[in-house]
PDB file of N, H, CA, C and O in Angstrom:
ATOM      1  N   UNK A   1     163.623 145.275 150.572  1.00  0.00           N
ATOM      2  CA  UNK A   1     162.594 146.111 150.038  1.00  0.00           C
ATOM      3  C   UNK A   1     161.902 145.411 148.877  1.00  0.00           C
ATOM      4  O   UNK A   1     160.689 145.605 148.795  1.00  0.00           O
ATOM      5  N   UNK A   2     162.462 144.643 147.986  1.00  0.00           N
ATOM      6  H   UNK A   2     163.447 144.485 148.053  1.00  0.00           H
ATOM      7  CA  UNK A   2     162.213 144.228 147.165  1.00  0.00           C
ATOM      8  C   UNK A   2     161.220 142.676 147.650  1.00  0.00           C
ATOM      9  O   UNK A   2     160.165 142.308 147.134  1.00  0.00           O
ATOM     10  N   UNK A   3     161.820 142.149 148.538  1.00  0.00           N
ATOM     11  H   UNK A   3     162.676 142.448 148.958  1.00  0.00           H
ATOM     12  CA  UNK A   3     160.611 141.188 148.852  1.00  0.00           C
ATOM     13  C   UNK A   3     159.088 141.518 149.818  1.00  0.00           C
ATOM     14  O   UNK A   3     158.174 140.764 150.153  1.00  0.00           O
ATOM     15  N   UNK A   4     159.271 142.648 150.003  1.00  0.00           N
ATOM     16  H   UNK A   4     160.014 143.260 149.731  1.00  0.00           H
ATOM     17  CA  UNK A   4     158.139 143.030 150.765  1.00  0.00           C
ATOM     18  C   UNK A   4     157.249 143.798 149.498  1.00  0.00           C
ATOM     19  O   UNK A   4     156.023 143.706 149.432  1.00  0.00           O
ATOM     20  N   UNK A   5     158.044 144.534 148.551  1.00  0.00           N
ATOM     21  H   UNK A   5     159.039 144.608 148.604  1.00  0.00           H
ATOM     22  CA  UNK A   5     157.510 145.504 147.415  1.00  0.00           C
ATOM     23  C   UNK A   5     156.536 144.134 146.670  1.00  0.00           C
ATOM     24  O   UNK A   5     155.392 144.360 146.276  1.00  0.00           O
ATOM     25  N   UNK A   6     157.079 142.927 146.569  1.00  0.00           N
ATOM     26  H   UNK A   6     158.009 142.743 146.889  1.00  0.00           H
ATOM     27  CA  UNK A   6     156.860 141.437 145.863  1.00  0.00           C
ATOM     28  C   UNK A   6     155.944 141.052 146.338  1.00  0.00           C
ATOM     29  O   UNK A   6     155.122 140.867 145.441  1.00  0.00           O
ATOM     30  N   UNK A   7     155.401 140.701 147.624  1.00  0.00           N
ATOM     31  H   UNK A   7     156.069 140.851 148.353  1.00  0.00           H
ATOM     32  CA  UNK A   7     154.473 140.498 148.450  1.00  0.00           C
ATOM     33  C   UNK A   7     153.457 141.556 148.467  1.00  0.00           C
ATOM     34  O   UNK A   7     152.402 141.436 147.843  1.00  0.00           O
ATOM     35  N   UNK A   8     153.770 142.660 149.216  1.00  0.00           N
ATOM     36  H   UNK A   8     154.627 142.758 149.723  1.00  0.00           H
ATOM     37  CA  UNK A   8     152.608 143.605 149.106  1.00  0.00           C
ATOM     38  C   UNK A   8     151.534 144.223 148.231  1.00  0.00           C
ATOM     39  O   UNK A   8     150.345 144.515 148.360  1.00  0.00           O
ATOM     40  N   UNK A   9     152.855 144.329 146.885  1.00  0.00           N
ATOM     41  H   UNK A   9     153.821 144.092 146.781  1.00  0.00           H
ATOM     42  CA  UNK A   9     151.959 144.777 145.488  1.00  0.00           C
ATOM     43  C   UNK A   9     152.712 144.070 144.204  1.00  0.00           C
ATOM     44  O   UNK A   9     153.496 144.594 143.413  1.00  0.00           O
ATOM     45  N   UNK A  10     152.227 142.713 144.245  1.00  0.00           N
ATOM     46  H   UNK A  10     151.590 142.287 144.888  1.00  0.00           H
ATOM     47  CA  UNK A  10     152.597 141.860 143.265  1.00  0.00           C
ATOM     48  C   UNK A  10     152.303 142.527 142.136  1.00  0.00           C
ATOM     49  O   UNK A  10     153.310 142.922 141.548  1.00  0.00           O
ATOM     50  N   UNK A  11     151.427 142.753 141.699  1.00  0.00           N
ATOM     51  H   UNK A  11     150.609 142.433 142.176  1.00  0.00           H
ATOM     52  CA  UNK A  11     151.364 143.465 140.151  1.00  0.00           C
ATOM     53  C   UNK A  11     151.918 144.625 139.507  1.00  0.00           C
ATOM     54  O   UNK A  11     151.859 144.918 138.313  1.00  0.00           O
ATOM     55  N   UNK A  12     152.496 145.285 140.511  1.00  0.00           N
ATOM     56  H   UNK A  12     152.544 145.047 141.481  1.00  0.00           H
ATOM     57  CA  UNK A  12     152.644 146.572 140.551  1.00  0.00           C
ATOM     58  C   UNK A  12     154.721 146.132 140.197  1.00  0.00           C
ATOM     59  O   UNK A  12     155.567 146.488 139.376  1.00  0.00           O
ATOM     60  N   UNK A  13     154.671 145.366 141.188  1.00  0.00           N
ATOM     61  H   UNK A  13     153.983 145.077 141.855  1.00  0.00           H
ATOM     62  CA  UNK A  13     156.189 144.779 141.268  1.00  0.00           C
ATOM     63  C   UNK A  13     156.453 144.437 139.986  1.00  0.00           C
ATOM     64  O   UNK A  13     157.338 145.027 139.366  1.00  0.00           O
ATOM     65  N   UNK A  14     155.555 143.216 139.302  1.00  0.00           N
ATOM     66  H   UNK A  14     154.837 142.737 139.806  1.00  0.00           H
ATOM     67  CA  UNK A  14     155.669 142.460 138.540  1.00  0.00           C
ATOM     68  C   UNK A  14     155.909 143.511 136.809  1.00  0.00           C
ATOM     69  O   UNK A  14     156.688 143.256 135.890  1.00  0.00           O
ATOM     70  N   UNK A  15     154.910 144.663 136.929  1.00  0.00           N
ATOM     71  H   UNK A  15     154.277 144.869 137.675  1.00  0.00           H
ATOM     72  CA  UNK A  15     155.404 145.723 135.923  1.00  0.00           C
ATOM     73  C   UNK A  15     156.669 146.543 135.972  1.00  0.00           C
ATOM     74  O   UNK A  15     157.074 147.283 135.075  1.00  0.00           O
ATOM     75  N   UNK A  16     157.256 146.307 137.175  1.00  0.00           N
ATOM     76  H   UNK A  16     156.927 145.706 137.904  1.00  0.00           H
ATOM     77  CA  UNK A  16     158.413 147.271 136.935  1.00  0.00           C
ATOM     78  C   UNK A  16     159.516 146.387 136.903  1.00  0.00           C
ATOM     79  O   UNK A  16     160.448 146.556 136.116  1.00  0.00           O
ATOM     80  N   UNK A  17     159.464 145.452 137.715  1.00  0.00           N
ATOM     81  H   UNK A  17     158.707 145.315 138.354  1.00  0.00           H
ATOM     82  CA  UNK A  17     160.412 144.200 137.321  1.00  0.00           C
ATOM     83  C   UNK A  17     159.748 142.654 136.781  1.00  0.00           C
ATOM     84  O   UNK A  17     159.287 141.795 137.532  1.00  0.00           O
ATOM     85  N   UNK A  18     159.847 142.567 135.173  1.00  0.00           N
ATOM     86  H   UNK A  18     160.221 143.265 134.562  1.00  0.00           H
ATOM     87  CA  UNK A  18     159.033 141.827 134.742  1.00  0.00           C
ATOM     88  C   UNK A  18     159.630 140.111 135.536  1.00  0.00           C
ATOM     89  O   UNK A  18     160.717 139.983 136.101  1.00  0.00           O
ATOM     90  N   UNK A  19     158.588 138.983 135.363  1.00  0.00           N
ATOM     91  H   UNK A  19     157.706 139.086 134.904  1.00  0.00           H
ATOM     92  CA  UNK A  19     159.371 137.920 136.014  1.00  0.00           C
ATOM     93  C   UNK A  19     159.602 136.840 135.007  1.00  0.00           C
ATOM     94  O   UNK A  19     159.723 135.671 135.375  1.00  0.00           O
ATOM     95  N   UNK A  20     159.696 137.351 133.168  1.00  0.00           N
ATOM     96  H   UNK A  20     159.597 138.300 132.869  1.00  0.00           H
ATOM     97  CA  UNK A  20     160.390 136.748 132.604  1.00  0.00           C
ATOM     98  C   UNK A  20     161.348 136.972 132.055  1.00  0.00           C
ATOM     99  O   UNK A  20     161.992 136.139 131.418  1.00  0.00           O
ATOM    100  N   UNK A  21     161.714 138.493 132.237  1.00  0.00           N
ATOM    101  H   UNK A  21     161.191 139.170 132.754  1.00  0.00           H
ATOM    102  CA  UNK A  21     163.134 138.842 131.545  1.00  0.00           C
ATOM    103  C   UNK A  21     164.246 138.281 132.146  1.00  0.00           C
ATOM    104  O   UNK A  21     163.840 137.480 132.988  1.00  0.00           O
ATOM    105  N   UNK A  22     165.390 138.315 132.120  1.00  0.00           N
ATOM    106  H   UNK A  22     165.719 138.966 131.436  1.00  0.00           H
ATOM    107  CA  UNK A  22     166.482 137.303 132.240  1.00  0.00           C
ATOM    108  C   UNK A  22     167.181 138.520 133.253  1.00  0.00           C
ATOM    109  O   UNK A  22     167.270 139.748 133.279  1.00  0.00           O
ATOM    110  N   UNK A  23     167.676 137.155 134.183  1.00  0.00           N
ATOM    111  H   UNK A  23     167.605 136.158 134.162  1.00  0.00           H
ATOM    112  CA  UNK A  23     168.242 138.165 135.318  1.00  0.00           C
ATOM    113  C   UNK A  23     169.079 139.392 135.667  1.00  0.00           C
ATOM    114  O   UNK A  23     169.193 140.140 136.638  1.00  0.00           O
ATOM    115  N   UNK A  24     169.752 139.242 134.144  1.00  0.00           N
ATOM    116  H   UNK A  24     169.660 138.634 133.355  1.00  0.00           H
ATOM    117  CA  UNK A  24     170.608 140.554 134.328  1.00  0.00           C
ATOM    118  C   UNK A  24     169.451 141.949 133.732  1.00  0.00           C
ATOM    119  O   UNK A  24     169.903 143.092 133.809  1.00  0.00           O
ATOM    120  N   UNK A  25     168.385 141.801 133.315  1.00  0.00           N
ATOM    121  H   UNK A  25     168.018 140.873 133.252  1.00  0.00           H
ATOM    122  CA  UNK A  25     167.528 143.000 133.350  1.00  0.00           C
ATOM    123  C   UNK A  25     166.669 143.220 134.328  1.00  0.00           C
ATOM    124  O   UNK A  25     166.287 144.333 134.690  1.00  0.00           O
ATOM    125  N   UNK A  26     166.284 141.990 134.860  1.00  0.00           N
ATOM    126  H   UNK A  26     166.595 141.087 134.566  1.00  0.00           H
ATOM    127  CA  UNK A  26     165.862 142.615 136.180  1.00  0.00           C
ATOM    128  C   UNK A  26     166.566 143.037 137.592  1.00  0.00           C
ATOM    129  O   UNK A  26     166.129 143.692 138.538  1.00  0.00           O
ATOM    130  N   UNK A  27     167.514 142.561 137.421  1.00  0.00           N
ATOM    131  H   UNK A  27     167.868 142.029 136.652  1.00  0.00           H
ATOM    132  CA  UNK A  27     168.667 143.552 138.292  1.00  0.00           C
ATOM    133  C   UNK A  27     169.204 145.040 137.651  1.00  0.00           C
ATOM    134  O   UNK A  27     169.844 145.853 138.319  1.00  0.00           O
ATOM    135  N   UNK A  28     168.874 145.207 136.436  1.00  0.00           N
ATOM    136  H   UNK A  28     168.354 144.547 135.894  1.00  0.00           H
ATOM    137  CA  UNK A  28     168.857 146.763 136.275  1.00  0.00           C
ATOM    138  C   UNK A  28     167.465 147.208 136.233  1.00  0.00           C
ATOM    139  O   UNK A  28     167.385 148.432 136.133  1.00  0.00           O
ATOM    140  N   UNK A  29     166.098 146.464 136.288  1.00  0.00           N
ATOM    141  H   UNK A  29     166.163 145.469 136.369  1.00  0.00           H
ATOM    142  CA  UNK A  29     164.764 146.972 136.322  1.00  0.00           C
ATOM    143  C   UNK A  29     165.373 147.516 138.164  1.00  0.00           C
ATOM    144  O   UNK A  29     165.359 148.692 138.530  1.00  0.00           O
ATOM    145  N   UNK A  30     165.757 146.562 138.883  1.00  0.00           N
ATOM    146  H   UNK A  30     165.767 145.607 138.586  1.00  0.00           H
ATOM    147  CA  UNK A  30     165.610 146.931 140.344  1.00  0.00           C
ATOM    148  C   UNK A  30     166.634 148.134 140.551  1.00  0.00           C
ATOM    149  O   UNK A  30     166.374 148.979 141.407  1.00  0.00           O
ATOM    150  N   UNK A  31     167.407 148.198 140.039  1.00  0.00           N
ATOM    151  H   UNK A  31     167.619 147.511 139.344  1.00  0.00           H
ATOM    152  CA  UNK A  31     168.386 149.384 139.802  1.00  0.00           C
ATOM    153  C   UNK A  31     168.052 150.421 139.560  1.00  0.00           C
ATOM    154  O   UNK A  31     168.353 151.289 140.379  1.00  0.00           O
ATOM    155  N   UNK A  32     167.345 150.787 138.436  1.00  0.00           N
ATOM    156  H   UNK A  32     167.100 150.082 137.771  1.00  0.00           H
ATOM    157  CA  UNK A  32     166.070 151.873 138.403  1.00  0.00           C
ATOM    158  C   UNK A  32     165.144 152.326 139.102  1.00  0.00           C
ATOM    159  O   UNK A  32     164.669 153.451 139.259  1.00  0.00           O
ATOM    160  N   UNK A  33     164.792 150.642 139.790  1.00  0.00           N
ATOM    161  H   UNK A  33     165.178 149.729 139.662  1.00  0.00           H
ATOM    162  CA  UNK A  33     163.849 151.309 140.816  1.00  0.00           C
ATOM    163  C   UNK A  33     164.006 152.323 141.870  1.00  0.00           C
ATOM    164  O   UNK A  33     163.504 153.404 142.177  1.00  0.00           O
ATOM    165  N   UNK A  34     165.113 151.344 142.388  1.00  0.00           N
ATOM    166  H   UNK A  34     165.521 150.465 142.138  1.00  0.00           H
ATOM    167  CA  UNK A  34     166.451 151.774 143.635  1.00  0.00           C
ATOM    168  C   UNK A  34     166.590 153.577 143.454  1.00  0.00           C
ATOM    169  O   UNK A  34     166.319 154.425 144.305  1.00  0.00           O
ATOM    170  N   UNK A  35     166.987 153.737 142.369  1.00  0.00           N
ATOM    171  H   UNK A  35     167.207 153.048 141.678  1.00  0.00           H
ATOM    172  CA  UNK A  35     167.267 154.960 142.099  1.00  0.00           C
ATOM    173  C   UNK A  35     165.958 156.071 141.943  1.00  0.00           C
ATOM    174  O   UNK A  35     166.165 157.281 142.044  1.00  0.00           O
ATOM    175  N   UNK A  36     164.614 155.519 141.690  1.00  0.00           N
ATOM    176  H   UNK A  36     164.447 154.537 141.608  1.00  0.00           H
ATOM    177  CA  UNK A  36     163.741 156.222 141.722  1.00  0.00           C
ATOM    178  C   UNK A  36     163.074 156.574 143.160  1.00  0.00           C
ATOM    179  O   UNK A  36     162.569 157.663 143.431  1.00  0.00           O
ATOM    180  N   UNK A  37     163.159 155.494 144.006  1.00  0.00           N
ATOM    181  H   UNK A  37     163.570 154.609 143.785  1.00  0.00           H
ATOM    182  CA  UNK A  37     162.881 155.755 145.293  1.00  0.00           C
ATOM    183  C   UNK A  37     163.741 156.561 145.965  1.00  0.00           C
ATOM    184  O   UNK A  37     163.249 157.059 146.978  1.00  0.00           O
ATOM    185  N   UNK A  38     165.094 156.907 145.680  1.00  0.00           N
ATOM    186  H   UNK A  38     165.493 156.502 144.858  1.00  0.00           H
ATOM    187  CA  UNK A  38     165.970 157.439 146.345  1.00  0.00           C
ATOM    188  C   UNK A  38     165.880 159.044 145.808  1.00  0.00           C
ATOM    189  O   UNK A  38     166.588 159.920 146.305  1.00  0.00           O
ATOM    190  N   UNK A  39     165.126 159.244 144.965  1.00  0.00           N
ATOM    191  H   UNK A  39     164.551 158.531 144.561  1.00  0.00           H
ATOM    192  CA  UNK A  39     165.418 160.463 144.371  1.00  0.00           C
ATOM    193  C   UNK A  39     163.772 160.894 145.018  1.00  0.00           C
ATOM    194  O   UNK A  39     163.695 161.979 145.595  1.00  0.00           O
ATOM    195  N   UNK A  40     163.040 160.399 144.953  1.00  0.00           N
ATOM    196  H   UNK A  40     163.102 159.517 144.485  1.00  0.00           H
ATOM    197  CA  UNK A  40     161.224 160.900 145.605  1.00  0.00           C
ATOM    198  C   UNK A  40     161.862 161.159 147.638  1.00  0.00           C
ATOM    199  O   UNK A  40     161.485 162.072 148.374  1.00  0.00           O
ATOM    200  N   UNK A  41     162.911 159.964 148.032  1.00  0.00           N
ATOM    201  H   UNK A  41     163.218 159.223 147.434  1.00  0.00           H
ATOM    202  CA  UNK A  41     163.186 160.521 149.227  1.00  0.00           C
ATOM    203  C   UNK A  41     163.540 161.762 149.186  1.00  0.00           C
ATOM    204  O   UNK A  41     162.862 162.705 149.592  1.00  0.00           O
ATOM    205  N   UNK A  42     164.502 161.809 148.748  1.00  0.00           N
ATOM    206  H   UNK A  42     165.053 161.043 148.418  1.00  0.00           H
ATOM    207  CA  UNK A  42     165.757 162.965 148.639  1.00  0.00           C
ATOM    208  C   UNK A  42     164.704 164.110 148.878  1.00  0.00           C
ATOM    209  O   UNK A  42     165.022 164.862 149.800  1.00  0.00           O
ATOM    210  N   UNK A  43     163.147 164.494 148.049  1.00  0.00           N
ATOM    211  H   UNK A  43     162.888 163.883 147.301  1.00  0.00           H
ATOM    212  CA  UNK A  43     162.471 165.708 148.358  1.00  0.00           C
ATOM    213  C   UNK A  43     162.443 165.914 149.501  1.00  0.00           C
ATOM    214  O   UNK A  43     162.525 165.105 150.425  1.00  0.00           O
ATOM    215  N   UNK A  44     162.284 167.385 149.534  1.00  0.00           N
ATOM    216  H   UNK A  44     162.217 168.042 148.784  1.00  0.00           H
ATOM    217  CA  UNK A  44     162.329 168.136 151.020  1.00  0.00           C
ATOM    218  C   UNK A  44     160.683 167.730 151.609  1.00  0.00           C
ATOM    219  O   UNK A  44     159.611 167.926 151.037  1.00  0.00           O
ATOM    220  N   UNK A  45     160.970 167.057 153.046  1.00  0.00           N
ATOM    221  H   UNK A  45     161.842 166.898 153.510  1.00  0.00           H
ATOM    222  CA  UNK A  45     159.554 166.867 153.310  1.00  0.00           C
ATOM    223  C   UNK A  45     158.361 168.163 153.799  1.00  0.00           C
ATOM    224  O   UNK A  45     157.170 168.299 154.077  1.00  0.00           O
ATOM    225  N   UNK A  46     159.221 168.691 153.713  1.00  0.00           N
ATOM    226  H   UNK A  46     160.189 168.580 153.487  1.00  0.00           H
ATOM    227  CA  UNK A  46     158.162 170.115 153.400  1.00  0.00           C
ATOM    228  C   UNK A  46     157.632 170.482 151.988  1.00  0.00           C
ATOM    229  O   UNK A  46     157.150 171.585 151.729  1.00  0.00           O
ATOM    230  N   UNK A  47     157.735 169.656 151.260  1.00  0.00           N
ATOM    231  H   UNK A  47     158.126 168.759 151.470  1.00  0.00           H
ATOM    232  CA  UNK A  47     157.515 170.260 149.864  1.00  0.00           C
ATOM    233  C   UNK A  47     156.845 168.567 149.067  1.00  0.00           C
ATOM    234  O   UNK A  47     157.041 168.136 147.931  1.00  0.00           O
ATOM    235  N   UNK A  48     155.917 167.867 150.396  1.00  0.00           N
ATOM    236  H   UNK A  48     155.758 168.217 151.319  1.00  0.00           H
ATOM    237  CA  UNK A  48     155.501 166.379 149.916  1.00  0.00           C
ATOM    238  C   UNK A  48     156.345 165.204 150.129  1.00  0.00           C
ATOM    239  O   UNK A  48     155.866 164.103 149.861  1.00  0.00           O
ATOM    240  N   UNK A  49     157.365 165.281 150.510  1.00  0.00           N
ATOM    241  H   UNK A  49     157.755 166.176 150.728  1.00  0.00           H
ATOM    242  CA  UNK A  49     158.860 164.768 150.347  1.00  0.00           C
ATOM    243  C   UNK A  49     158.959 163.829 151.401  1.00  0.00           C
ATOM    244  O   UNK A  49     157.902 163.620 151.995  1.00  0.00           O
ATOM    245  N   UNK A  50     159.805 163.306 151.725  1.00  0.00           N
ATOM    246  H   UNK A  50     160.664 163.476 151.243  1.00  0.00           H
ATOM    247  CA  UNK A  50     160.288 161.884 152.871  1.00  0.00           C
ATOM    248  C   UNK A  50     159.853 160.507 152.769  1.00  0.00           C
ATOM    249  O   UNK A  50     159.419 159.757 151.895  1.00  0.00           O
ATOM    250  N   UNK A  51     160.102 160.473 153.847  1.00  0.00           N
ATOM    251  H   UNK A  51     160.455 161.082 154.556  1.00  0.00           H
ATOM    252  CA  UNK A  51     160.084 159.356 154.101  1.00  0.00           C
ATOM    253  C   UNK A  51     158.601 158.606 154.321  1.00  0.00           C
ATOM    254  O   UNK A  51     158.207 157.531 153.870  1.00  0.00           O
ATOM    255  N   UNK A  52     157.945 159.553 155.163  1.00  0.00           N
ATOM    256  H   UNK A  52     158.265 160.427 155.529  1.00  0.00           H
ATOM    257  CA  UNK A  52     156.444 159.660 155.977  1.00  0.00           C
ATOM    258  C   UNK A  52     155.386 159.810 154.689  1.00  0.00           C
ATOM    259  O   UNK A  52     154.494 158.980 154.513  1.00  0.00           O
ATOM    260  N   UNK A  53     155.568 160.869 153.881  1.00  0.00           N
ATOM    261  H   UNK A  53     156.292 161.543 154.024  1.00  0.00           H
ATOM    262  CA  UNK A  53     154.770 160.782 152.879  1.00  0.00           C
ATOM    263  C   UNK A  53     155.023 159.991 151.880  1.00  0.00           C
ATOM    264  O   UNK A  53     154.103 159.761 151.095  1.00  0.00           O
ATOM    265  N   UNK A  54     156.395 159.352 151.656  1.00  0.00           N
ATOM    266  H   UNK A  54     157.142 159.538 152.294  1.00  0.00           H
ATOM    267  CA  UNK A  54     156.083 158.007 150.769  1.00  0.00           C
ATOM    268  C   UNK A  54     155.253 156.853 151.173  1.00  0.00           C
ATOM    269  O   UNK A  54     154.507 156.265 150.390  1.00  0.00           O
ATOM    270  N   UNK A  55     155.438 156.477 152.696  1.00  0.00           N
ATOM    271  H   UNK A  55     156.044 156.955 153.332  1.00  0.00           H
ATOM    272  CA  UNK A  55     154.540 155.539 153.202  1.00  0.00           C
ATOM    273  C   UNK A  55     153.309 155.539 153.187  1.00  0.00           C
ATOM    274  O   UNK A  55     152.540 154.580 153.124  1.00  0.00           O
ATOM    275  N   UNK A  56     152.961 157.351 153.285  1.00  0.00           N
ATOM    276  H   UNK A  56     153.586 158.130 153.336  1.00  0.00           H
ATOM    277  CA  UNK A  56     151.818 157.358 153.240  1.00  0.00           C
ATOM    278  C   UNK A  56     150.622 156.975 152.022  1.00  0.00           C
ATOM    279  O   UNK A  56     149.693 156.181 151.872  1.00  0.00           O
ATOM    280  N   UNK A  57     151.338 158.153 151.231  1.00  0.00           N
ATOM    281  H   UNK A  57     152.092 158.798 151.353  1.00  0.00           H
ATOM    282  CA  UNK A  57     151.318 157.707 149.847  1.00  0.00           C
ATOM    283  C   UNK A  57     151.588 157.277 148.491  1.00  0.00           C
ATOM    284  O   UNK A  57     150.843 157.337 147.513  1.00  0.00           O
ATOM    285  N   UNK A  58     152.620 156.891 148.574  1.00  0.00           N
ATOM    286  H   UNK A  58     153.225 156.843 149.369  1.00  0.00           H
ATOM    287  CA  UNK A  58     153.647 155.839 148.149  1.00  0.00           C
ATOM    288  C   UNK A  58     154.280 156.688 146.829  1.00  0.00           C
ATOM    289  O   UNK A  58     154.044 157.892 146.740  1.00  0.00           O
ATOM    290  N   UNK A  59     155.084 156.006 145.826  1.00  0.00           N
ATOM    291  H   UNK A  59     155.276 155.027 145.899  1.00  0.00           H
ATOM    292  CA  UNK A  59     155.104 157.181 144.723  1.00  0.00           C
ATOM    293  C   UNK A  59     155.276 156.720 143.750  1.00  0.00           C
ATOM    294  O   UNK A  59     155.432 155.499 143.751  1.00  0.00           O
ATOM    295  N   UNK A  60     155.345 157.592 142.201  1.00  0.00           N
ATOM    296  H   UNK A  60     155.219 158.584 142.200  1.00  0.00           H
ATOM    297  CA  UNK A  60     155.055 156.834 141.254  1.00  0.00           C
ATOM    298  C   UNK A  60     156.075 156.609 140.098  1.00  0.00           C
ATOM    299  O   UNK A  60     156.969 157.411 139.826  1.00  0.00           O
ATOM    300  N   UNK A  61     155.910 155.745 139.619  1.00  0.00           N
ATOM    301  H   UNK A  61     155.184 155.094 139.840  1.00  0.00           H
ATOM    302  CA  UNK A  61     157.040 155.274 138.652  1.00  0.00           C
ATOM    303  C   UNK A  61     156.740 154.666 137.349  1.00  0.00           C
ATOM    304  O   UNK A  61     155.902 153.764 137.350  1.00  0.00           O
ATOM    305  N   UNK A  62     157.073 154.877 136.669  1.00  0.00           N
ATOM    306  H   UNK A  62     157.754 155.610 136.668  1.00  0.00           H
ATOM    307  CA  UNK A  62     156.864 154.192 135.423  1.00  0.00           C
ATOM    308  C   UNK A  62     157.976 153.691 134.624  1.00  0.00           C
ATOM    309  O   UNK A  62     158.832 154.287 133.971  1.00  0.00           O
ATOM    310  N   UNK A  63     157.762 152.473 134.827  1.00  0.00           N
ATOM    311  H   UNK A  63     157.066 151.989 135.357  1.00  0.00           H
ATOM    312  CA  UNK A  63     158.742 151.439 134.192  1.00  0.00           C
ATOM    313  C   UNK A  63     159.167 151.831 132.830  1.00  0.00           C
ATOM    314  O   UNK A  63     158.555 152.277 131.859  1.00  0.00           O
ATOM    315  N   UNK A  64     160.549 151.491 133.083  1.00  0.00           N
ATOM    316  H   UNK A  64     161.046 151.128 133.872  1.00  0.00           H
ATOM    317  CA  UNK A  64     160.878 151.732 131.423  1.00  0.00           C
ATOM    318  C   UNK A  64     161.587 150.269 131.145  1.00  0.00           C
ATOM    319  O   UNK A  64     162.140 149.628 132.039  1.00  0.00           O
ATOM    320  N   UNK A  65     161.490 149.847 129.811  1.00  0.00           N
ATOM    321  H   UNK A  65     161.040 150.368 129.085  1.00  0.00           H
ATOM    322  CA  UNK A  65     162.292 148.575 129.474  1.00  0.00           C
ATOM    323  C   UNK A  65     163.800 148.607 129.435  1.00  0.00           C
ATOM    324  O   UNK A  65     164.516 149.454 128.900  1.00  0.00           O
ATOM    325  N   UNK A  66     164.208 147.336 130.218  1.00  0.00           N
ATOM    326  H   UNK A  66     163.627 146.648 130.652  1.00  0.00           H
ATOM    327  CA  UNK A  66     165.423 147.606 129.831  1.00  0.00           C
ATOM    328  C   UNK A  66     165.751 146.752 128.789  1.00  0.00           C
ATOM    329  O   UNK A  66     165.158 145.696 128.564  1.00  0.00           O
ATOM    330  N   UNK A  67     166.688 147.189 128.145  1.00  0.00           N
ATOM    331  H   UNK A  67     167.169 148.047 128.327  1.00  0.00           H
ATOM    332  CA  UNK A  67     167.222 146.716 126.876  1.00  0.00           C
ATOM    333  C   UNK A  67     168.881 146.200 126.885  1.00  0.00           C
ATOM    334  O   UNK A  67     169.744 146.846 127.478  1.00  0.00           O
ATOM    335  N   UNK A  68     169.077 145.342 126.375  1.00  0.00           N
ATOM    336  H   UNK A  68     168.375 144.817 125.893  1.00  0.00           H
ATOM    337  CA  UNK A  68     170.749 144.803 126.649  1.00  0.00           C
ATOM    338  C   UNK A  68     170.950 143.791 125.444  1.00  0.00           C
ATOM    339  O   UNK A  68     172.023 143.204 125.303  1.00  0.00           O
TER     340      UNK A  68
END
């Protein structure tokens, strides 16, 4: 997911997992991510939710820094 997320929407990628922080924060930037996509699935797709309407219209996130 992460190399297609890298490819498809480089900039978008590049804000939520920066590509100079040091690897152990961007393995918790992707950790966050992980967890934000899993929680926009989890909605009931009757209520905007799944799988279908993330593709459709993808969803939103806002990076937070990680700190260590």
């Amino acid at each position: 997911m992460f190399g297609w997320l890298a490819d498809t929407q480089p900039d978008e990628y590049a804000k939520a997992v920066h590509p100079t922080d040091s690897p152990a924060q961007q393995e918790a930037a992707k950790k966050l991510l992980l967890q934000r996509l899993a929680k926009v699935l989890d909605i009931d797709p009757f209520k905007n939710g799944g799988t279908l309407e993330i593709l459709r219209s993808g969803f939103g996130y806002i990076p937070r820094r990680v700190v260590r």
